[in-house]
N, C-alpha and C positions, 0 to 999 in steps of 0.2 A: 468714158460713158457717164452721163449724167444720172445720179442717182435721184430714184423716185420719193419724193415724201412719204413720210412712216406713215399717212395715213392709207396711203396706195399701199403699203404693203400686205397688211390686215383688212380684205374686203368687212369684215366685221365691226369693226372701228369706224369704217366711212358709214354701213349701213345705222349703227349706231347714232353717229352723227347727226345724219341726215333726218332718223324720225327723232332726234330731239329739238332739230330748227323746225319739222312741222309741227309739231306738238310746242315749242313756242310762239309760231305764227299763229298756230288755231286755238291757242289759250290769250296771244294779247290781241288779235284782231279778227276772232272767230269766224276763219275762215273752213270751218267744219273740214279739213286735212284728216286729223286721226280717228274720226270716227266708229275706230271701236270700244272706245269706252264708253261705258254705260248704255249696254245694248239694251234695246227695251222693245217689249211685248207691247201690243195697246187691243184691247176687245171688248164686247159689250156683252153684259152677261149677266141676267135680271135688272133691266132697269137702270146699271150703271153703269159708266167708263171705268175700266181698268186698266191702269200701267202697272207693268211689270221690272223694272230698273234693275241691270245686271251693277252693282256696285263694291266688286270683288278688292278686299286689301283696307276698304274704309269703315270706319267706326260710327255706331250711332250719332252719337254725339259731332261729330264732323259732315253730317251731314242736313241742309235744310230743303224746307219745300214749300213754298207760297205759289198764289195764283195771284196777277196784278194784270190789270185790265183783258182778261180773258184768256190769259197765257200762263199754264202750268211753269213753274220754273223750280228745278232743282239745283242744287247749288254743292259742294264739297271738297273734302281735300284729302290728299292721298298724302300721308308723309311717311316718308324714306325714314330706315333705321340708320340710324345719326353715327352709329358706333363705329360701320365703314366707313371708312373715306375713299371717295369716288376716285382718285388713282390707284384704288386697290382691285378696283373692278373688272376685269377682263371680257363683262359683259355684261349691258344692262339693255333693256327691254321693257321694261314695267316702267309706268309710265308714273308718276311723280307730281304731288301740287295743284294748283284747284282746277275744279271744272265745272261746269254749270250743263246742263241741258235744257232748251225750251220745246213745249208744245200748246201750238193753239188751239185753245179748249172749240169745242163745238158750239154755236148759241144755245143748246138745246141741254146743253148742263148747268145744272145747278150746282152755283156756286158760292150759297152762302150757308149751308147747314149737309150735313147728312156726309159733310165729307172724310172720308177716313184712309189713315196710312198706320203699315208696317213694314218695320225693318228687319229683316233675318234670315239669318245664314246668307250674308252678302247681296239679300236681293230685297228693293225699295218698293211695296205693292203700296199702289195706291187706289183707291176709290172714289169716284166720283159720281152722283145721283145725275139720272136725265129728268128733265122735267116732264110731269104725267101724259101731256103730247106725244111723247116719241115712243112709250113703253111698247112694246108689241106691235103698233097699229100700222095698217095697211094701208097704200094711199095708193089705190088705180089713176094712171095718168092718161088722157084721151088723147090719142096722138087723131091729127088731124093731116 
């Protein structure tokens, strides 16, 4: 009887595996695969946009955020404690190394002053001003 590959043996190993081929597919050709990192809030709430960025495991400093041509973009990296060595693992899940997230801003944001970020206890708030058009106002559409 032909014996099965050790990675058939351990369905945890293959699962293993498997999300770290998609979590390399969707970090070098962003094909949005693991999408659960950096889960994010987005609402509007006096006047501005805000994101809410789950970025659990990464450090201030490891982390950026610009807007280029109307597109939020955050940026970061997740690094592994160095002192295991990954044949010591029996099981890994936490996901590893950079990641970026984009969002396209709204025309209706302002995007060259008023805008503000913080980072804490693992979570990226961002702020972003709407331009004095959109604050509150009501716009009746006359269907015909």
């Amino acid at each position: 009887m032909a014996r099965l590959p050790s990675i058939w043996e351990d369905p945890f190993k293959l699962t293993t595996r498997v999300g770290s081929l998609l979590d390399r597919l969707d970090e070098d050709f962003g094909f949005g695969l693991t999408m659960g990192y950096g889960r994010t809030d987005i609402y509007e709430k006096d006047g501005e946009l805000h994101y809410e960025i789950e970025l659990p495991g990464v450090k201030k400093e490891d982390v950026t955020a610009r807007i280029e041509d109307n597109v939020l973009i955050v940026k970061g990296n997740i690094k592994r404690d160095e002192t295991v060595e990954e044949n010591n693992y029996l099981r890994m899940e936490r996901r590893y190394g950079s990641f970026q997230k984009s969002f396209v801003l709204p025309e209706e944001a302002e995007t060259t002053e008023g805008l503000k970020a913080k980072f804490q206890d693992g979570i990226l708030k961002i702020s972003i001003p709407l331009k004095e058009s959109l604050r509150g106002e009501v716009i009746d559409i006359n269907i015909e």
